[in-house]
N, C-alpha and C positions, 0 to 999 in steps of 0.2 A: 473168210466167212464173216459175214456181217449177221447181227442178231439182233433184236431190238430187246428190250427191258423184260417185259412179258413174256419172252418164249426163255429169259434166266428163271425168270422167278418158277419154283417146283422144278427145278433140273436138281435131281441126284448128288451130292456132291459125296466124291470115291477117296480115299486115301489112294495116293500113288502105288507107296512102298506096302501093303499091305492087300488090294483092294478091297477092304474095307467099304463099306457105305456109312459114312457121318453121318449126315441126312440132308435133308432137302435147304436148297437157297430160298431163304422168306426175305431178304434185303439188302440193299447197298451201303456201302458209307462211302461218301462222296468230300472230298477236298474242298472246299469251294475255293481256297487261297490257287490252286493249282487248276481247277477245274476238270479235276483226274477221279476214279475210283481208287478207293485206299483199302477196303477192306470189302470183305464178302460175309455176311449175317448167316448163320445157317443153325435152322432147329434142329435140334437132335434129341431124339427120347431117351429118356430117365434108364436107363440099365439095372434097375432094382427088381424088376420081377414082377412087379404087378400089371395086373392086366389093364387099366389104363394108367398106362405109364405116363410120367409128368415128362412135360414138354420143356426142355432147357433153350435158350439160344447162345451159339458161339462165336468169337468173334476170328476169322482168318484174313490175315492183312496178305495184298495183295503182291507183294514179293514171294509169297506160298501159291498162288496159282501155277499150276504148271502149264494146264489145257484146260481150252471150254470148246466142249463137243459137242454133237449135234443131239446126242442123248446125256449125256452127264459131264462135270466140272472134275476135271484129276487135281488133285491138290497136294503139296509136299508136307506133312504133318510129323516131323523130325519130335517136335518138340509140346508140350502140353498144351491144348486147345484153351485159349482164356477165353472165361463164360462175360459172353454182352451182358453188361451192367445194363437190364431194363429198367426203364421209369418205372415206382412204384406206382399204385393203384392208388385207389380215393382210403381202401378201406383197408391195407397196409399200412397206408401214411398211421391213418387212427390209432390202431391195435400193436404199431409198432414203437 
């Protein structure tokens, strides 16, 4: 099956062993040294209870892919999802 960029991005992404929904793919991480993908970016909302829950991103390195389906990404999550370090903001920088 071939896919292009745009039909990854908003694909579901499922815990294998649980199924589980993480949440959705919002980006890649690309090798440039290799010219491979290395990781997959995926949001996942805040589990605290509130009603809008804060939006976190994680990062799942590409040896965790199991399948990429036509509806959702299965991924192997054995092990604690490390949160993508995002660039701070203008006004983070400041207050921080």
């Amino acid at each position: 099956m071939k896919c292009s960029m745009m039909e990854l991005l908003e694909k579901p992404v499922i815990n294998a062993a649980t199924g589980e929904r993480i949440g959705n793919l919002c980006d890649v991480e690309i090798d440039t040294q290799t010219a491979s993908i290395s990781a997959f970016i995926v949001v996942v909302k805040s589990k605290n209870g509130s009603l809008l829950g804060k939006c976190e991103k994680v990062c799942i390195d590409w040896c965790n892919i199991r399948v990429i389906g036509k509806d959702a990404i299965l991924v192997d999550c054995c092990t604690e999802l490390k949160q993508f370090a995002a660039p701070k903001s203008f006004l983070d920088k400041i207050w921080n």
